[in-house]
C-alpha positions, -999 to +999 in steps of 0.1 A: +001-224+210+025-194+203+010-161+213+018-129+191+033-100+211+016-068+207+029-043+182+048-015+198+055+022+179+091+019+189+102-009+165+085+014+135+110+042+120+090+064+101+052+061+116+037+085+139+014+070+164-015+084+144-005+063+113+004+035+137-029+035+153-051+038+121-031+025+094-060+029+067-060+064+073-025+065+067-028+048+034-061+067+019-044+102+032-014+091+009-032+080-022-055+111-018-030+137-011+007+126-014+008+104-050-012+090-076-010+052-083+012+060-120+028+082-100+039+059-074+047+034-099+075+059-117+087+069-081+094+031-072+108+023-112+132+055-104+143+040-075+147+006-092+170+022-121+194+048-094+202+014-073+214-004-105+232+023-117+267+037-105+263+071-087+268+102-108+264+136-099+227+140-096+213+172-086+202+180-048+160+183-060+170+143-078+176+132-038+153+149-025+127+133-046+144+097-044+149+101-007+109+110+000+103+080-022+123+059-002+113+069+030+079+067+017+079+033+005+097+016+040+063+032+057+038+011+042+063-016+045+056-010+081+020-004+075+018-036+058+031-054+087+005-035+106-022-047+087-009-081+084-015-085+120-046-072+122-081-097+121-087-079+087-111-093+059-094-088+027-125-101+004-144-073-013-182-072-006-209-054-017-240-056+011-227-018+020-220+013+000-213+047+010-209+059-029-205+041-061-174+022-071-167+003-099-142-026-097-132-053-124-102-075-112-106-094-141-094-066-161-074-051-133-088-022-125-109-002-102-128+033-111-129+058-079-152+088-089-140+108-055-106+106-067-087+132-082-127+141-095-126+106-109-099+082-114-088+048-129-061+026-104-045+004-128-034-024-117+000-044-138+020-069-117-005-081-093-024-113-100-057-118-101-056-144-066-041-113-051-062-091-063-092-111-053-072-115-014-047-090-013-033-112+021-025-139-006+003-108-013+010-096+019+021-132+039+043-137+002+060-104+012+067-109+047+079-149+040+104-134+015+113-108+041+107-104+080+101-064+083+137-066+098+150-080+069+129-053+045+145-025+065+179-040+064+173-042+022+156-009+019+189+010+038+211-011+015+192+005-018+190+037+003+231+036+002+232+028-036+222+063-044+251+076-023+283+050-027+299+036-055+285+003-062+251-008-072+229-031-060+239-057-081+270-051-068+265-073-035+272-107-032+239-116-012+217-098-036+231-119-067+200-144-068+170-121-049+177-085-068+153-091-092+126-100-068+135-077-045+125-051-069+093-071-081+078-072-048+083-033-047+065-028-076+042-050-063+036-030-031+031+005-047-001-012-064-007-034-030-011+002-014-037+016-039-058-017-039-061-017-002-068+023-004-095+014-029-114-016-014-108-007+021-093+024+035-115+042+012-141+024+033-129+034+065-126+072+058-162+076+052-171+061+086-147+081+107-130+111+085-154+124+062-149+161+074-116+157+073-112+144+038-141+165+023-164+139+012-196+151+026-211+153-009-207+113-016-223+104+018-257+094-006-257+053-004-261+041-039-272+005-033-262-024-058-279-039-084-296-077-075-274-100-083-246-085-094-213-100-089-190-083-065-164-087-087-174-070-116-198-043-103-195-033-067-196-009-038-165-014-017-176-023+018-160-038+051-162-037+090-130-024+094-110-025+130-118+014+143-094+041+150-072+034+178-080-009+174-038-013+165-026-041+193-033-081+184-034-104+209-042-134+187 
């Protein structure tokens, strides 16, 4: 029986050890303070349209903005990986609530009343399986691509938007282009789904002060018998803080 080796900070590029250590904190304290989910969406179809299309001259704020994106995008690739090594229990439940959420996969979407003073995430490309298990997702994206091979793709689109070719361009993106850039779009909404029915979760057990939730610490407790899936409170035991290493 193989043994996993534990995760070391060194083979991640862009994490800090705090997001390292705690990746849900990482991915809440983006989809709180850094990008909303639409947002997101237009920064990744931006990125999609530059690496199909031969370089012109784009002004220096245009990189700037695509190179964040970039750079933002191969982190929770890495936090991803993180997460897909951690004992983490992707099904939504609904025996705990810190404050009232609202989530119907069926119609893709999930209402966050602490967000932005009271949000709608959207949800377009995933399906409703992964929805339901976001790992369903997650093992897909990392058997397409090892993280090795995700960085290796992500520098190659991250040289489009310099050089004079397109990502078309290259022989051994001919076939996988197109769902190279799927699973992308996939992973901006991957990000926000996790934020929603788990990181959020996680923030109000250990960073409330931090994140200035104090005023939704009141539990609201579900209805009897409602279905998780259509009405629920977003609840999990969560690995804490500094639980990164898996020795499974």
């Amino acid at each position: 029986m193989k043994t996993q080796k534990k995760l070391s900070h060194k083979y991640f590029r862009y994490l800090t050890k705090k997001e390292f250590k705690d990746p849900l904190y990482a991915i809440a304290d983006f989809c709180r303070s850094t990008s909303s989910l639409n947002g997101y969406k237009d920064d990744i179809k931006e990125i999609i349209c530059t690496s199909n299309a031969f370089p012109q001259r784009r002004k220096p704020i245009k990189i700037s903005n695509l190179l964040f994106s970039w750079k933002e995008i191969v982190k929770h690739i890495e936090l991803l990986y993180i997460l897909a090594r951690k004992k983490v229990d992707w099904t939504i439940r609904s025996d705990t609530a810190y404050h009232k959420q609202i989530i119907n996969l069926n119609a893709r979407w999930v209402h966050d009343e602490t967000l932005y003073g009271g949000a709608y995430l959207n949800f377009e490309h995933l399906k409703l399986a992964e929805m339901n298990d976001i790992s369903v997702f997650i093992k897909k994206f990392f058997k397409f691509k090892s993280l090795r091979g995700w960085h290796r793709t992500m520098d190659e689109i991250l040289e489009t938007f310099f050089e004079d070719y397109s990502l078309s361009n290259l022989v051994h993106y001919a076939e996988d282009q197109s769902k190279i850039f799927n699973y992308l779009e996939k992973l901006t909404e991957t990000i926000f789904l996790i934020y929603a029915t788990k990181a959020r979760e996680h923030i109000f057990k250990y960073h409330v002060k931090e994140f200035g939730l104090e005023k939704y610490l009141e539990k609201e407790e579900p209805e009897n018998g409602s279905n998780p899936l259509d009405l629920a409170s977003s609840a999990t035991e969560n690995p804490a803080p500094d639980e990164t290493d898996d020795d499974t």
